[in-house]
C-alpha positions in Angstrom: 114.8 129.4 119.9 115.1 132.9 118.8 118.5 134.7 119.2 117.1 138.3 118.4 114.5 139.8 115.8 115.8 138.0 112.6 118.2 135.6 114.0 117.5 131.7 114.5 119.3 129.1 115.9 119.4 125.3 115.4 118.1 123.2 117.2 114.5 124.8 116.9 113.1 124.0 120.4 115.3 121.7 122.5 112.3 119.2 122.6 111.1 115.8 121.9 109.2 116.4 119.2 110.2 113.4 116.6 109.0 112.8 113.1 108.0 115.9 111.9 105.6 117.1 109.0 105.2 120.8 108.2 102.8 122.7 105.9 101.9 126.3 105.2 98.0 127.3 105.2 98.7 131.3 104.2 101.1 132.9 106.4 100.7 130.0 109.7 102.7 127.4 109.4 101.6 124.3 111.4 103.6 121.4 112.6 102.6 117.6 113.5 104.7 115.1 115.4 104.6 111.8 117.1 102.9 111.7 119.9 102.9 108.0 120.8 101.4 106.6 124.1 100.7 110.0 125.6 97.3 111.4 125.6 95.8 113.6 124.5 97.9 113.3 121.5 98.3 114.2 117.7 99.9 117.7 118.9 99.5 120.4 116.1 102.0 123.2 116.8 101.9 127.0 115.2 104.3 129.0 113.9 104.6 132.4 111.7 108.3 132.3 111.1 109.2 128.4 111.2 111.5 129.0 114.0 109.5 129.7 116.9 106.6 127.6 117.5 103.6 126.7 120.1 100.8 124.8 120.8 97.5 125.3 118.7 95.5 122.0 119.2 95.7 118.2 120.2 93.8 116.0 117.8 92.8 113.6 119.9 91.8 113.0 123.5 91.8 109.5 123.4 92.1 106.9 120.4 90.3 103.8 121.0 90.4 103.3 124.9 91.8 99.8 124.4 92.9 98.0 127.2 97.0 99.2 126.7 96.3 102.4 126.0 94.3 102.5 129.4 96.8 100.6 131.1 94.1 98.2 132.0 95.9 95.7 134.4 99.8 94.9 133.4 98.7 96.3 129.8 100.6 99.0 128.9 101.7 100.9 124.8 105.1 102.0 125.7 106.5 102.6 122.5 103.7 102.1 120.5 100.8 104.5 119.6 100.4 107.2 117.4 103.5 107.5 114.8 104.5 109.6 112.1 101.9 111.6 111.1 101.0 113.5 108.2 99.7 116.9 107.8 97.6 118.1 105.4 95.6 121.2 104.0 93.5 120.3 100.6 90.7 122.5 99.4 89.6 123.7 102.3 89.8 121.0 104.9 92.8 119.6 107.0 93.9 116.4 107.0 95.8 114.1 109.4 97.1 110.5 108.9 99.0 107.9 111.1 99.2 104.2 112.5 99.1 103.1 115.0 101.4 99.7 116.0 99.5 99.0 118.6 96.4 98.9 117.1 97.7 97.8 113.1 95.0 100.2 112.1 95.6 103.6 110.2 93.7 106.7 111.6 92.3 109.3 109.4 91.3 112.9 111.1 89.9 115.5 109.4 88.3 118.7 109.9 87.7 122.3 108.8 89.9 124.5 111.3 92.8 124.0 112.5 91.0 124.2 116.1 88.6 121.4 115.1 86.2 119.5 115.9 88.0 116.6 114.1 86.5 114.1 112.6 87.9 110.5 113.4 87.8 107.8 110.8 89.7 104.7 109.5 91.7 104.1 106.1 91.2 100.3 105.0 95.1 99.2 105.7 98.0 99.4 107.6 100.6 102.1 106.1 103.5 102.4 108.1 104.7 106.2 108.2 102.4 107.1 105.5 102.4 110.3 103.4 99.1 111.8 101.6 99.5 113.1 98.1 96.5 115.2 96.5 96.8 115.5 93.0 94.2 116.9 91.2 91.3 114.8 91.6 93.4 111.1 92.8 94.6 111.1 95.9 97.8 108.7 97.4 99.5 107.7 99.7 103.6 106.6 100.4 105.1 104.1 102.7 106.3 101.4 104.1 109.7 100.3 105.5 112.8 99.7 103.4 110.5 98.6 100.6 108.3 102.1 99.9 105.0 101.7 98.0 102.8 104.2 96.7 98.7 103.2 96.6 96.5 105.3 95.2 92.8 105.5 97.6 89.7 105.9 97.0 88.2 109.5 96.8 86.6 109.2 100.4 90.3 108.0 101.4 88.1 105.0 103.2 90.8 102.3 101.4 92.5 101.3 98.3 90.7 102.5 95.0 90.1 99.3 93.2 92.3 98.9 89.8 94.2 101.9 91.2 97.8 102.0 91.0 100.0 100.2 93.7 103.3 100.0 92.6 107.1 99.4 94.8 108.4 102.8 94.3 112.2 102.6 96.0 113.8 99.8 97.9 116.3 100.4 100.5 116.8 96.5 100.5 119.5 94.9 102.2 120.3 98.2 104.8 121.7 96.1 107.8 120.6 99.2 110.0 117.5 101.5 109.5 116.1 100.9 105.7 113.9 104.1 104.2 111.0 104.7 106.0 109.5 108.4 107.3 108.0 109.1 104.1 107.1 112.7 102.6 105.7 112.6 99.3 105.1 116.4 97.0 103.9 116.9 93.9 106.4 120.5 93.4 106.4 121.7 89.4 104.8 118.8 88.0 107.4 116.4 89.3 106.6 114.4 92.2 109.1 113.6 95.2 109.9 111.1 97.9 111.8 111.8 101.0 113.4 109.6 103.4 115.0 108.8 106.8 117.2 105.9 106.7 121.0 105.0 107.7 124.5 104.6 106.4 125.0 101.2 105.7 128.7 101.2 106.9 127.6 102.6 110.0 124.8 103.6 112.3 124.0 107.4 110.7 120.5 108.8 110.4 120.5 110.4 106.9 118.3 112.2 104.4 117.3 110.8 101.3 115.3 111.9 97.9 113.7 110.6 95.2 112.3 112.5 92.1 110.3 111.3 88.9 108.0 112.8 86.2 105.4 110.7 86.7 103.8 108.7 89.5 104.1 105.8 88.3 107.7 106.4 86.1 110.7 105.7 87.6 111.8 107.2 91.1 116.0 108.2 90.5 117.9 109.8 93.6 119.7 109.2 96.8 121.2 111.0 100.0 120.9 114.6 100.1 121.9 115.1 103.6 124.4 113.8 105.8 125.8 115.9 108.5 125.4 115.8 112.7 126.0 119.8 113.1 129.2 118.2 114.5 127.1 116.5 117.9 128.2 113.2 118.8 127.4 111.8 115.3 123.9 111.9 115.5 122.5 112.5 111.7 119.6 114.7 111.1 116.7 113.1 109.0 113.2 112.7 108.3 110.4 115.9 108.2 108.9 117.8 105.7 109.3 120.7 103.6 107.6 123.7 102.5 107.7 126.9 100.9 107.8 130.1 102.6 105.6 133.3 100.7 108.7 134.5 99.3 109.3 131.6 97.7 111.8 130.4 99.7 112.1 126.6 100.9 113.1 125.4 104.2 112.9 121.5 106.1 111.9 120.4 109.3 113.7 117.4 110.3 114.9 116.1 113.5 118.3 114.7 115.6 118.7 112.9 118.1 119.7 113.8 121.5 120.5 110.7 123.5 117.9 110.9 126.0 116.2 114.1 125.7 114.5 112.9 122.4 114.4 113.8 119.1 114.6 117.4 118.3 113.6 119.7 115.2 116.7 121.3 113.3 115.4 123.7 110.6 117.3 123.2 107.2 117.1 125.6 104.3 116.4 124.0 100.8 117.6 125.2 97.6 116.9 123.6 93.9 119.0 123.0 91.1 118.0 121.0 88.0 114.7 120.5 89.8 116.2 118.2 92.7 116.8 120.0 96.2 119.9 120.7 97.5 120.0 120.3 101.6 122.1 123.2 103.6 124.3 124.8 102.9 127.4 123.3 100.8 125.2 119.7 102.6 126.0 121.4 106.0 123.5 122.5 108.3 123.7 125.9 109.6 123.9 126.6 112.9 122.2 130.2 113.0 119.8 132.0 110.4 117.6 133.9 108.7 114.7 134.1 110.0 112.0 133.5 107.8 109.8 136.9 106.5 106.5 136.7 108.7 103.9 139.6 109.0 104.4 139.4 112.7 107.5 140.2 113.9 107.1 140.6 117.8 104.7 137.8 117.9 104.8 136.7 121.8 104.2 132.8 121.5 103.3 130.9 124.0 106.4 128.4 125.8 106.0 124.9 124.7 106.9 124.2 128.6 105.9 126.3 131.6 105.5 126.5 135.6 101.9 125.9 136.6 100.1 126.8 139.6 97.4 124.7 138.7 94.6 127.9 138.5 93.5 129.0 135.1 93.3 131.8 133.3 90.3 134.3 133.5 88.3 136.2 131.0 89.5 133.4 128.1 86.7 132.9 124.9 86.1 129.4 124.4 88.0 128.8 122.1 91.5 130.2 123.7 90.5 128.2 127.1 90.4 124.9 124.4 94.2 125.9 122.7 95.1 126.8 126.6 94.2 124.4 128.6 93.5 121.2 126.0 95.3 118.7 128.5 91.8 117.8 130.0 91.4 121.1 131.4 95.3 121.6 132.2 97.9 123.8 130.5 98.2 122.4 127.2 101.8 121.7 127.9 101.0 118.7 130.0 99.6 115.4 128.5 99.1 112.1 130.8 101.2 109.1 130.2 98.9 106.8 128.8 95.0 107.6 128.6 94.0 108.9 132.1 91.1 107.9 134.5 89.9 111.4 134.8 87.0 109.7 137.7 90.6 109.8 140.0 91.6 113.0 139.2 90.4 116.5 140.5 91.4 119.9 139.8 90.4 122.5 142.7 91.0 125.3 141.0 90.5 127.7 143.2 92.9 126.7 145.6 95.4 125.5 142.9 95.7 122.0 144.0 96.0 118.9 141.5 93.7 115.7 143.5 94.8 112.3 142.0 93.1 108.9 143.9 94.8 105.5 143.4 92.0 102.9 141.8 94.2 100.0 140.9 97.2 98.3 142.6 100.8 98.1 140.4 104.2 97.2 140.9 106.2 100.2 139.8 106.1 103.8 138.5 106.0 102.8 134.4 102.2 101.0 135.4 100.7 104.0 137.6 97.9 105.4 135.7 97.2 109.1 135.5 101.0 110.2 135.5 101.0 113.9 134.1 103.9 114.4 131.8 105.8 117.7 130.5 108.9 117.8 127.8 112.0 118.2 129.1 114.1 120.8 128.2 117.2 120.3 126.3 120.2 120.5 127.2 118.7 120.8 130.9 116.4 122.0 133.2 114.8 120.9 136.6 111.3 120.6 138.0 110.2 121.2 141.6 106.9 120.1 143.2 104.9 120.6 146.5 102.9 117.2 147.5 100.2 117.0 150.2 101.0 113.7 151.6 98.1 113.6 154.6 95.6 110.7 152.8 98.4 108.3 151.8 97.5 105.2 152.2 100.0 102.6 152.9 102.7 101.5 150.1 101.4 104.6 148.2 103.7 106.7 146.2 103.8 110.5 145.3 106.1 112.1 143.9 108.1 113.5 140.9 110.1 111.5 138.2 112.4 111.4 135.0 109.6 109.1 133.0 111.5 106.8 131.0 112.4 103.2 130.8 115.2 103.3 133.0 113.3 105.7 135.3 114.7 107.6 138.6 112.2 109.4 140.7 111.5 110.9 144.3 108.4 110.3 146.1 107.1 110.0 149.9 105.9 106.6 150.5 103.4 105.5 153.9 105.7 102.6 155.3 103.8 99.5 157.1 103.9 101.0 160.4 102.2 104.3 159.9 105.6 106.8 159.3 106.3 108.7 156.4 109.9 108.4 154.3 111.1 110.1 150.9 112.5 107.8 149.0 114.7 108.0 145.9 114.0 104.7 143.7 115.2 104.0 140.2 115.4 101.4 137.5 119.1 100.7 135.9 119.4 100.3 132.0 121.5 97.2 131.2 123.7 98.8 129.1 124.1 102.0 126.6 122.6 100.7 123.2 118.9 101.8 121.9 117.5 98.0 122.5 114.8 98.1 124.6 114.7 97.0 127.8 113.2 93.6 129.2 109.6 94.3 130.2 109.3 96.1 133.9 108.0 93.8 136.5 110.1 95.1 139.2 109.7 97.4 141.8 112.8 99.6 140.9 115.7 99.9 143.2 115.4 101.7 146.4 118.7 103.8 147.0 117.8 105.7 150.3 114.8 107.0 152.9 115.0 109.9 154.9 111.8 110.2 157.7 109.5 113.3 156.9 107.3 114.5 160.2 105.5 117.3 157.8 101.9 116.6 156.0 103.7 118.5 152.7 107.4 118.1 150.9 108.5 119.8 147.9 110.6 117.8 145.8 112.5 118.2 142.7 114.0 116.4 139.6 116.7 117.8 137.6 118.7 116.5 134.4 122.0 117.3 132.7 121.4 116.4 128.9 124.8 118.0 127.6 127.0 116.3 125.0 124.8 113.3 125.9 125.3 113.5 129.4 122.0 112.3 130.1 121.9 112.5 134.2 119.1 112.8 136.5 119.4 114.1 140.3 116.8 114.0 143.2 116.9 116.5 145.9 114.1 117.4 148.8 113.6 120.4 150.7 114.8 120.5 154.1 113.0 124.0 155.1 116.4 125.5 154.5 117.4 124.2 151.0 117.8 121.2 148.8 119.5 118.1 149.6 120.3 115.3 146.6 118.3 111.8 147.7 119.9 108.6 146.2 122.2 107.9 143.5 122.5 110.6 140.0 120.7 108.3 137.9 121.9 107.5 134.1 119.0 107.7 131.5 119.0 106.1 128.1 116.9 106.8 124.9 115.6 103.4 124.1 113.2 101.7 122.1 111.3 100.1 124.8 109.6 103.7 125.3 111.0 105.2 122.8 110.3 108.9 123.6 112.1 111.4 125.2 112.8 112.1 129.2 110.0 113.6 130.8 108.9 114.8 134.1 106.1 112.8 135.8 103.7 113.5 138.4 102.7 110.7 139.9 100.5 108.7 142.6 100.1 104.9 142.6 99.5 102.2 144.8 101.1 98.8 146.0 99.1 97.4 149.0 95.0 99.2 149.2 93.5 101.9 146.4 91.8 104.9 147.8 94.6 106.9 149.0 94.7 110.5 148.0 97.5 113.0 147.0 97.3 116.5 146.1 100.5 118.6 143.7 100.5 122.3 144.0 102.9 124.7 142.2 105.2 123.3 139.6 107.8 124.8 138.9 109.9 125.1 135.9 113.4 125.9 135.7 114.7 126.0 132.2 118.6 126.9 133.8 120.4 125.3 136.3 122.8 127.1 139.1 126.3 125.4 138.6 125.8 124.5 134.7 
């Protein structure tokens, strides 16, 4: 976020967006990050100053339409998907490359402009945060998991070359927590570099790591180069890229964790001595900045999360409706949880209305299909929804929600004899650790029902991410102001989802498909009265 012309501040955005890789093409600099199990994914954000950033284009709309990532069924990728990427701009044409652990295949996207089309194809392997080097006329890539290897691909970059080299690179054997993985490979002044996430082994502590040789296949020599938590509940800051600024100036992305709002970007300047980079300042992270020299100072970006009426924009060319509205015709801040079944979804836009239609039956909120997702804002924010509740059918659900493992949501459900109730349902984590949770085959926990006469409600979520916080609230609107529903319910950062808090719109069915809910203007609130 931007303080003033030429000020910055860390953290960059207060949003989940983990595993970052950054390049400059010119004067733009583009980001990727993990997108996982939300569609459509592979987000490529924009920047001219590193600090301030927005959309420019998602990849992909879908990836392979398997059964999980359609949530045929009970089928679901909760923390799975697309990981890691990396970003890449060689002669002329981009390139993007991640697994995918739900599918043990490695993806391959490239294309001419940042805007695409994008070409999808596979590399012959799985390569587990992998990073692609071009040098000269070979081409590699680095990764792996405690044990890095670099393999050199063919010049199509359809597999392995034959006879090329593979070779272990740097082993992180033996870590009892998190062993190097994230990888970033350069070739910077002839010398060719390695960078790492992985922790302390004494301790649970996300920390940077660096490995420099002459050669690619001499000997790698390094070892932490940064290991501070900008004094926030020791939570390290690790794994991105770098790059160079025009002015020759060298800065990294990287991220930190923020219990359950997600992993966010801190921006790190990088200086070099002796050829090996030197993280920070004195190894410390600063908390505000320089700005980055751009040619457009004054540059009004786009917000990375937004209030939607659900109406677009007139008099856009093509191309800016595409970077606009790239969520399936929404405001590209949105992206479904899961791939959507855009049959059950309508979009009056005239009239502003969002139409879902229920088409399968399921248990709980984590296997409703179609759930439209935003970022949530650290270190709070709320969201506040109108729902036309006339074509529920009965055990139907619509409503708003703090998507995560250990959900909490608000919604109006048609009860067995005909009457309308909001309802306040949530599921409770086990305990505090980042183990995932058992598999959901509840129903979540119903705290309290109040009886609604009226054929809309507004509704709201809001969360208090500070210091870790990490509480969600429930309220409705009584016609003359909010009232909480339910309990303030805990949320947790766990590996089960392994993504950061979101809010949900949702509609889903337990007893008959068919019903029919409409969501008019969403509103944003990025502050909170009383914080």
């Amino acid at each position: 976020m931007e303080l003033n012309g030429n000020t910055g501040v860390n953290p960059l955005m207060g949003l989940d967006y983990p595993d970052p890789d950054v390049i400059r093409v010119g004067n733009i600099y583009y980001m990727v990050t993990t997108t996982m199990h939300f569609m459509p994914g592979c987000e490529i954000l924009r920047s001219y100053d590193l600090v301030n950033w927005e959309h420019a284009v998602y990849v992909y709309d879908v990836l392979d339409g398997t059964p999980g990532q359609t949530m045929e069924g009970e089928n679901n990728i909760y923390g799975k998907g697309m990981w890691a990427a990396s970003l890449r701009f060689h002669e002329g044409t981009f390139y993007i490359c991640f697994a995918a652990n739900d599918t043990g295949r490695t993806y391959l996207y490239t294309s001419d402009r940042i805007a695409g089309p994008w070409k999808k194809r596979n590399i012959d392997g799985f390569y587990h945060d992998g990073s692609l080097l071009f040098d000269e006329d070979r081409v590699y890539i680095a990764y792996g998991n405690r044990d890095i290897y670099i393999t050199q691909l063919k010049p199509d970059l359809s597999g392995p070359l034959t006879g090329g080299l593979h070779r272990l690179a740097v082993s992180d054997a033996g870590n009892p927590h998190l062993g190097y993985e994230g990888t970033h490979f350069y070739k910077i002044r002839g010398k060719y570099y390695l960078f790492f996430i992985h922790s302390l082994r004494e301790k649970w502590m996300r920390t940077q790591a660096c490995f420099v040789s002459d050669s690619v296949d001499g000997e790698f020599t390094g070892g932490d180069v940064l290991n501070d938590d900008r004094g926030y509940c020791g939570q390290g800051v690790a794994q991105g890229g770098i790059v160079e600024t025009p002015d020759q100036k060298w800065y990294a992305v990287l991220f930190q964790d923020h219990g359950a709002a997600g992993r966010i970007p801190v921006l790190v300047p990088v200086t070099w001595k002796d050829g090996y980079p030197l993280f920070g300042s004195g190894r410390k992270i600063p908390g505000q900045f320089d700005i980055p020299r751009n040619e457009k100072a004054g540059y009004g970006y786009r917000p990375l999360v937004q209030s939607d009426d659900f109406k677009k924009e007139q008099g856009l060319s093509g191309e800016q409706e595409r970077e606009q509205y790239g969520c399936y015709g929404f405001r590209s801040v949105w992206q479904f949880n899961h791939e959507p079944d855009m049959r059950l979804v309508g979009h009056d836009e005239k009239n502003g209305i969002l139409w879902m239609e229920t088409g399968k039956l399921c248990k709980s909120l984590v296997q409703a299909k179609n759930v439209l997702t935003q970022r949530m804002l650290y270190p709070g924010c709320a969201g506040e929804i109108t729902i036309d509740i006339c074509a529920l059918k009965e055990g139907d659900y619509a409503g708003i929600c703090a998507l995560q493992g250990c959900y909490g949501m608000a919604a109006v459900t048609k009860r067995a004899d005909g009457h309308y109730d909001i309802v306040m349902i949530s599921r409770e984590a086990e305990d505090d650790s980042l183990q995932a949770m058992p598999e959901d085959t509840g129903e979540g926990t119903e705290w309290e029902s109040v009886p609604v006469e009226q054929t809309q409600v507004r509704l709201k979520a809001e969360v208090d991410f500070r210091r870790r916080k990490d509480e969600a609230r429930f309220f409705y609107h009584t016609g003359n102001g909010w009232r909480q529903i339910g309990i303030t319910q805990k949320l947790y950062f766990k590996l089960d989802h392994f993504a950061g808090c979101r809010f949900g719109l949702f509609f889903y069915a337990t007893k008959e498909t068919g019903g029919r809910a409409g969501f008019r203007d969403f509103r944003y609130h990025t502050a909170v009265k009383g914080w």
